[in-house]
N, C-alpha and C positions, 0 to 999 in steps of 0.2 A: 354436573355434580357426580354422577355415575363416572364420570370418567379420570376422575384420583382417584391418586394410588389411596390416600387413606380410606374412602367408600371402595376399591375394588378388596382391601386387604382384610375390611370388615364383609363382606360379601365373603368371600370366600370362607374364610372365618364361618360364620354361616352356614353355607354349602357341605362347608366339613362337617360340620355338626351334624346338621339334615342328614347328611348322608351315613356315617357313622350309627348315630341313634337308628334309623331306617335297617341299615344290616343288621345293628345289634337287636333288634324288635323283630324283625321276620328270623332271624336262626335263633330266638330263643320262643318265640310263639311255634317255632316248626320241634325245636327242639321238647316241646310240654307236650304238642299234640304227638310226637311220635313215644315220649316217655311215656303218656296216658297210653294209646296203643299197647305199647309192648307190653306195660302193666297187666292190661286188662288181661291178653291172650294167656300173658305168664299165671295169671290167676287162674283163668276160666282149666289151663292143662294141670296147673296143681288139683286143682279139686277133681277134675273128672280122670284125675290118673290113680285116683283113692279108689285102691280096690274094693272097700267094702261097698262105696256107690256104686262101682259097676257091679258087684255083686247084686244089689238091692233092685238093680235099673234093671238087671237082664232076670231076675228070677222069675218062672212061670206063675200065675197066677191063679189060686185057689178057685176051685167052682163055688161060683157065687158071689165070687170080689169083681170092685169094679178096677178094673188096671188101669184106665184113666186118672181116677181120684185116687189111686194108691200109688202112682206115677207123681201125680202133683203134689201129696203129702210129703214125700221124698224129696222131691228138690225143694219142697219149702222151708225141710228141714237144715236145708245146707244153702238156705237163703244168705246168712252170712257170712259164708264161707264165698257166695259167690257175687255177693255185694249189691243184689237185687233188693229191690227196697220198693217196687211195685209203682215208684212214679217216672224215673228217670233210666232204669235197669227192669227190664221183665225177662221171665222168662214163659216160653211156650211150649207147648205139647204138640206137635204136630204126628197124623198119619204118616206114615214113612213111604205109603204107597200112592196117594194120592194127592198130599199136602195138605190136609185139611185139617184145622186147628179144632185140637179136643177138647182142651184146656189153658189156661193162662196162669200167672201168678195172681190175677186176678179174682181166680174162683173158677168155676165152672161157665159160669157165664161171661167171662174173659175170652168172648170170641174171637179178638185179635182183628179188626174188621179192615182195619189200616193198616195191616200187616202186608208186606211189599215182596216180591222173590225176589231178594237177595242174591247176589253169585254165589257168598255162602248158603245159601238156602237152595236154593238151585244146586249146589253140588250135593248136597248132602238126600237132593231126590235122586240123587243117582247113583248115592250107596257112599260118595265120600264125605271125607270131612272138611266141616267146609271153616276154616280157623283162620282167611286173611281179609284183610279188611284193608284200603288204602286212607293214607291219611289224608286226603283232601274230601274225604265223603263224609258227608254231615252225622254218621252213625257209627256203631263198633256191635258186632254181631258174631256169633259164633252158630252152630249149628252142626248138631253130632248125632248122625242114624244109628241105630240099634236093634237089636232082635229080642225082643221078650214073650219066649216061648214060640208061636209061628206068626206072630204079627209085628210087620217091622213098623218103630216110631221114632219121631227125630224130636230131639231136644235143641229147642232153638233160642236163644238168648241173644236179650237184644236191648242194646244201652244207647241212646239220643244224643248223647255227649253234650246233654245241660250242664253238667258239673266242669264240663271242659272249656266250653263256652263260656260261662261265669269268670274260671280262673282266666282264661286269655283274654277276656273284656277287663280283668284286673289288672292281669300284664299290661294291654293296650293304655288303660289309665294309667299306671305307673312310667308308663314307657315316654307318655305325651307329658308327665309332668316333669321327668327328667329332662326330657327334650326342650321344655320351658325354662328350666334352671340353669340347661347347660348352653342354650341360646342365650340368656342374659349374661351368664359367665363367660362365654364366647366371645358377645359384644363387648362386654368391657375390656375383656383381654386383649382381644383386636384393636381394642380402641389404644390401650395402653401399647401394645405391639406395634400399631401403625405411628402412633405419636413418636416411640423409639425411632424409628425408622423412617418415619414421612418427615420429619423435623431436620433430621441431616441435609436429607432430599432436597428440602426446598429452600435450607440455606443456601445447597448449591446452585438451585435455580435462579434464585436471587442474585449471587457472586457472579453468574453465568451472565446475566439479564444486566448486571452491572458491568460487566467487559464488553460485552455487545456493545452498549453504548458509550465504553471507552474510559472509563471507570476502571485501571488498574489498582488503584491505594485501598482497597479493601479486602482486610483477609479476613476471611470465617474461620469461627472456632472451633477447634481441633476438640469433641469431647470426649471422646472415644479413640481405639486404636483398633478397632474391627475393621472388616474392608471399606466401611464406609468412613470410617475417619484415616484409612489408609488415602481414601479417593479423595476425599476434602483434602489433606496433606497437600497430596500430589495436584490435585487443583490449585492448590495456594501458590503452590512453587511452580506451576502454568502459569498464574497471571502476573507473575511477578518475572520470569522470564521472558514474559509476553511483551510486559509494558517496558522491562530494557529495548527487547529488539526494537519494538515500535519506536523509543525513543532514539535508539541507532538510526535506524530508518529516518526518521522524522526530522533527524539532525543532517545525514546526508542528503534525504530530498533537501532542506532550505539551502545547504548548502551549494546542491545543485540548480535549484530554484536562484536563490541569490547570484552566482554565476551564469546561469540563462537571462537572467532579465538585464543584467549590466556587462554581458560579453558585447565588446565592441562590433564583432564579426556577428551578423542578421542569422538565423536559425529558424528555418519554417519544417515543421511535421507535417505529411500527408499520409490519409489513409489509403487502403490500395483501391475504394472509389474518389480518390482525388480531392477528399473535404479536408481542412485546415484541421488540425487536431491541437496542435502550438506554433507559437509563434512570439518572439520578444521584439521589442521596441525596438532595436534596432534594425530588423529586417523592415519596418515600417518607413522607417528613415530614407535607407536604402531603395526601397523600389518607391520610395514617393506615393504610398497608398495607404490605405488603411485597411490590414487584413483581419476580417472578419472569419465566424464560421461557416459562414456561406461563402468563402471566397474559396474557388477551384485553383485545381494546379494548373488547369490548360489554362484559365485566366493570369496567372503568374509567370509561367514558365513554360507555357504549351509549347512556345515558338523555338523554343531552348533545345527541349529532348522532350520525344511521345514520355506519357508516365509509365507504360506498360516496359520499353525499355530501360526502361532507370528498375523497375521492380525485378525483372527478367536477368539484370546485367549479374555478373558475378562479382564484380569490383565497385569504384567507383568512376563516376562520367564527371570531364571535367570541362565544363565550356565559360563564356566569358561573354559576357553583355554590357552594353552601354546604354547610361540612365540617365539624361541630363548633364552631360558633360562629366558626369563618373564612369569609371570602370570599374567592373563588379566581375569579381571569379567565383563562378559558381560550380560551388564539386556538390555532388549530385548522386546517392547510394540509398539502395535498399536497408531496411531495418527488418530483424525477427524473422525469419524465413520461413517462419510457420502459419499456421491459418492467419495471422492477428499482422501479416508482413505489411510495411507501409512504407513509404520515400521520405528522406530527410537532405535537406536542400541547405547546406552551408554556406552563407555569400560574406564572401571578402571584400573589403573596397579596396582595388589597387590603383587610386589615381595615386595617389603619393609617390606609388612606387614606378606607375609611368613618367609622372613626372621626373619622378628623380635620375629616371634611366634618360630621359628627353635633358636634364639639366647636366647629365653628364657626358651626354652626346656632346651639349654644347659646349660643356668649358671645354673639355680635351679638344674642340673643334678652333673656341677662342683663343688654347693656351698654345697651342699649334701657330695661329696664325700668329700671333702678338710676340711669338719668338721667333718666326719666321720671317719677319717684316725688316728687325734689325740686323738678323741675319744674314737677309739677303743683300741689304746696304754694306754691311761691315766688309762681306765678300766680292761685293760687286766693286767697292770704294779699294780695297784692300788689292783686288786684283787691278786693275787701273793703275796705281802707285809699283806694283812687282812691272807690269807692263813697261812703262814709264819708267823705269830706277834713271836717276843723274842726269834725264829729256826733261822734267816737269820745271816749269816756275818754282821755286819755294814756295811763294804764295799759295800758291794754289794746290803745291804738297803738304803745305799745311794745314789748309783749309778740309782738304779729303781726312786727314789724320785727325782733327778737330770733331766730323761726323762720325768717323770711326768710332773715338774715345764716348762723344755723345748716343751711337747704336748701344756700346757696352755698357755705360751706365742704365741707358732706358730696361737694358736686357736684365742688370743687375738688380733694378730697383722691380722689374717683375717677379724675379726667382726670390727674394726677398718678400717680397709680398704672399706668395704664395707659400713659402715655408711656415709663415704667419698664420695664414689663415690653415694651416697643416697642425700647427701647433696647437691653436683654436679647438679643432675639430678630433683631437686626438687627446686632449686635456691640458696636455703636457705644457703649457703656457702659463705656468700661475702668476697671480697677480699680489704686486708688492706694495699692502695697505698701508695706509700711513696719515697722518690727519695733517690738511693742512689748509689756510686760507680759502676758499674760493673766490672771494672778491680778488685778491691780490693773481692767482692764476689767471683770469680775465683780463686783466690790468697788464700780465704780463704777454697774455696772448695778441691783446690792442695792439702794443709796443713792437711785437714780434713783424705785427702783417703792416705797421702801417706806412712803413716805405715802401712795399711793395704795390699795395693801393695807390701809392704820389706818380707810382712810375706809370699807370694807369690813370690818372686823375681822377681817379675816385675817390667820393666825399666817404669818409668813415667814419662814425660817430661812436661814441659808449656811454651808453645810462646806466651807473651802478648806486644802488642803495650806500646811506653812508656807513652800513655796516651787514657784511652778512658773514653767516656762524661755518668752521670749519668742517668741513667734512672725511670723510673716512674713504678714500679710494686707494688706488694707482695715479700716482702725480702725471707721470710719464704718458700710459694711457692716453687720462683724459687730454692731455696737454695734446695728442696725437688726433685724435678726435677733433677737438677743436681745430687744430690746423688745418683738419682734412674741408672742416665745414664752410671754413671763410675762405681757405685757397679755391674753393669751388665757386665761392662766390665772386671772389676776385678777378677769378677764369673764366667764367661763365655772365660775366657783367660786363658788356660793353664800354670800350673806356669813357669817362666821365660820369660813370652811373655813383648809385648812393647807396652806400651798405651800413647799418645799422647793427649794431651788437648790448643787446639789454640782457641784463640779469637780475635777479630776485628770488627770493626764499618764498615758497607756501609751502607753513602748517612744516611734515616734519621732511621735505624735500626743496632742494635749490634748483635754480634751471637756466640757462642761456638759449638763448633766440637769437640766429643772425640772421635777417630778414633785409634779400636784394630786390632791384628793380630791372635785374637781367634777363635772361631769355626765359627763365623759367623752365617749367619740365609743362608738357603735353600733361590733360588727365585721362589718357589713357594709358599712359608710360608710368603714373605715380606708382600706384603699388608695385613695381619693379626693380624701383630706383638702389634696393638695398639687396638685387642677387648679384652674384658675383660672373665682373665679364658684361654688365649687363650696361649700355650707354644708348642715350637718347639720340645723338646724332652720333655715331661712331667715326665719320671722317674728321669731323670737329673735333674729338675727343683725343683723334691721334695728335693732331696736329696741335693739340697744346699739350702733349705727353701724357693725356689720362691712359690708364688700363682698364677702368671698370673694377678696379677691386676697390677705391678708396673707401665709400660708403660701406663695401662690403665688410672690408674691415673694421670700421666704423662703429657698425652695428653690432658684431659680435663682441668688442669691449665693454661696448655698455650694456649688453645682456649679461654679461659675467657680470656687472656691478649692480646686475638687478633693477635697471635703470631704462629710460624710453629715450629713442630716439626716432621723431616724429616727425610730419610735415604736415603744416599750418594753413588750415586756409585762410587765403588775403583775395580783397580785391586788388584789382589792378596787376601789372608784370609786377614777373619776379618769381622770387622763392622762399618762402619763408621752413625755416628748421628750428628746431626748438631738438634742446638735450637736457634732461632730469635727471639726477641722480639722487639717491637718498642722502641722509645725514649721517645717518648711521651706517652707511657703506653697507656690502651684498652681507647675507645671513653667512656664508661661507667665508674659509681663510683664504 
């Protein structure tokens, strides 16, 4: 309670008063007693500086007068002159030689018996005059020697300061009742003074006590234009300043927050004793754990880099771990290089990217040999014939010029495939939509392969619905597709085998299935079957003119038409392919 401002402000309030009244009560009680003083002395030297009393005081005395009582008659008569009044003011007669008291105001028997030597009394047995008196001494005394005729006597006059005492006991009551008055006027004014002033105060502590806890939308009322409604002002335009930056802040933390948590690339903070401080989902993914805040750096990454070197380092460390058949590049730098410095661990997954350097090792290794194979025929055939000019059989110079002509197309039909899938991979391939039958495509695709199955004696069959709805592709395309699907099958089907070709609409998608009873693919070759260059048996492959691009191209038609091309599980040999495409052909022109 004592310690608000509105109790310190009435407190003080208070203190002032006390203190104030307090001065103004001792300098005007010192002020009365030193007025009375001077009065008194200013009096007692008016009267005794009247020459006719000192004429009366010093004159010899007749034989047969008592100078005692003719002494006391005298001053009695200038009793009011000297403000003697015989209860609170006397005066005395003393012996000037001995001190002995002759007479009083009292009478003759006004022995004076409490009568005290005074410094003025004491001076004045020693011939001076004895006229000061300090004001802290409870009396006020004068005392003045004299010579009347050969006997010296001292007139000593002496006042109690009842009268003074009385007035300053009045003072003192006056002074305590003011002190009363001006105490209640005090408090009230303090009270009114602190309320002025304690009210601004603790709206602000309230606005204050409301930001703390994050509360910017309230502003306090400006009532005033003093400093404290300067500071209110200017507090208002603080928390309104405040709650933008926060809100700045608060928008790029999410923002960063929303980018940490769904960046593909794994992000772990460590402190510089090695504890997890953050960490997003995908670092989790990546090292195959679940990082915790008990999980250490030397449990992550010890094996990597010591963490005192990553903190230590001036750049960043970049090294490279494998996790389950991933490969992870981890670059690896210090953060804040002040007291609060800690290690930030950024992991990249580069399997894609070995792989893709491992996929391109190989094509340029496949596309090498696949044109080196014809090549070396064409030259090897070609030189034989230069060799030989107008020696060979014709036959048999025709027969060389035949493999010739057959290396160049093989070689033609691969650089062609490959500008294909160039074109593919470069965009620059668009596809020319157009709606048109899919039953009758099928029907013409049957018609296309089915001599080519007689010369094989394979049974070919087609089950088509007696109606399905047109679709939106590339004629051309698909018709390419399809061909690539059943020539495979045709080629890869032992002669007299059975190859089947069905089609059907589901919901808002069409699809054909060609499902043989031939060699089939291995499963551990299937998921391969669609990279490019990529063949099951590759001596087989040559020797019925695959390349390994067909499926490859294959596939990337019917991803541009937003479309699957799949393989099937069956029992028994064989192969089954299934190809979907939409109705409504790809979202794109």
């Amino acid at each position: 309670m004592l310690r608000s401002l509105h109790m310190k402000l009435v407190m003080l309030m208070v203190l002032l008063i006390l203190s104030l009244m307090t001065v103004v009560g001792v300098f005007l009680i010192n002020s009365v007693r030193g007025f009375y003083l001077e009065e008194f002395y200013s009096q007692m030297s008016a009267v005794f500086q009247d020459q006719e009393l000192s004429d009366d005081l010093r004159t010899p005395t007749e034989e047969g007068e008592d100078s005692v009582e003719l002494l006391r008659s005298i001053l009695s008569a200038y009793s009011g002159s000297l403000g003697v009044d015989g209860i609170n003011r006397k005066f005395y007669i003393l012996n000037g030689a001995s001190g002995e008291v002759l007479a009083g105001s009292g009478g003759a028997n006004d022995s004076g018996e409490d009568l005290i030597f005074t410094p003025n009394l004491t001076a004045a047995l020693r011939g001076e005059n004895g006229d000061k008196s300090s004001i802290a001494a409870g009396y006020m005394d004068v005392a003045l020697p004299f010579q009347r005729g050969d006997t010296p006597y001292i007139i000593y006059i002496l006042d109690n300061t009842a009268v003074l005492s009385n007035l300053v006991d009045q003072i003192f009551v006056l002074i305590v009742e003011a002190l009363g008055f001006g105490l209640v006027i005090a408090i009230l004014l303090s009270f009114l003074l602190s309320k002025t002033m304690v009210t601004p105060i603790q709206r602000l502590t309230e606005g204050a006590m409301r930001v703390a806890k994050g509360d910017f939308t309230h502003r306090i009322q400006v009532s005033s234009r003093d400093e404290i409604g300067v500071l209110t002002d200017t507090f208002n335009n603080m928390a309104r300043q405040l709650r933008d930056t926060i809100r700045q802040v608060e928008n790029e933390r999410n923002k960063l927050d929303t980018l940490f948590l769904h960046m593909t690339d794994g992000v772990v903070a460590f402190s510089k004793e090695g504890r997890v401080i953050h960490s997003n989902p995908a670092a989790n993914q990546m090292l195959h754990c679940a990082i915790t805040e008990d999980t250490t750096y030397d449990a992550l990454f010890g094996q990597v880099a010591p963490l005192q070197s990553v903190l230590d380092s001036l750049d960043y460390l970049e090294q490279e771990r494998e996790i389950s058949d991933r490969y992870l590049d981890l670059l690896l730098a210090p953060f804040d290089r002040g007291p609060h410095v800690g290690a930030l661990v950024v992991i990249h997954d580069v399997t894609e990217q070995r792989k893709n350097e491992e996929m391109r090792r190989e094509f340029v290794a496949n596309v090498s040999h696949e044109l080196r194979t014809p090549l070396t025929n064409i030259r090897s055939y070609a030189e034989t014939i230069a060799e030989n000019a107008g020696e060979m059989p014709p036959a048999m110079e025709k027969k060389f010029l035949t493999v010739i002509l057959n290396e160049s197309d093989r070689m033609t039909h691969i650089v062609q495939d490959l500008l294909t899938l160039s074109r593919f991979d470069s965009g620059r391939d668009d596809l020319k939509l157009a709606k048109f039958p899919f039953d009758i495509l099928v029907r013409d695709l049957y018609n296309a392969v089915y001599m080519e199955a007689q010369r094989h004696n394979h049974t070919l069959t087609l089950e088509l619905p007696s109606w399905l709805p047109q679709v939106r592709a590339d004629r051309e395309r698909i018709m390419q597709v399809m061909m690539n699907i059943v020539s495979n099958s045709i080629k890869y089907t032992p002669d007299g085998g059975v190859i089947q070709i069905t089609a059907a609409q589901e919901e808002e998608t069409v699809w054909m299935t060609v499902d043989d009873n031939g060699i089939g693919i291995p499963p551990e070759d299937r998921s391969r079957i669609f990279e490019r260059f990529y063949r099951v048996d590759k001596a087989r492959s040559r020797q019925s003119g695959g390349t390994g691009l067909g499926l490859s191209i294959a596939k990337e038609i019917v991803d541009r038409h937003q479309g699957r091309l799949e393989l099937l599980e069956k029992d028994g040999p064989g192969l089954a392919i299934r190809l979907t495409l939409r109705i409504e052909g790809p979202d794109h022109e």
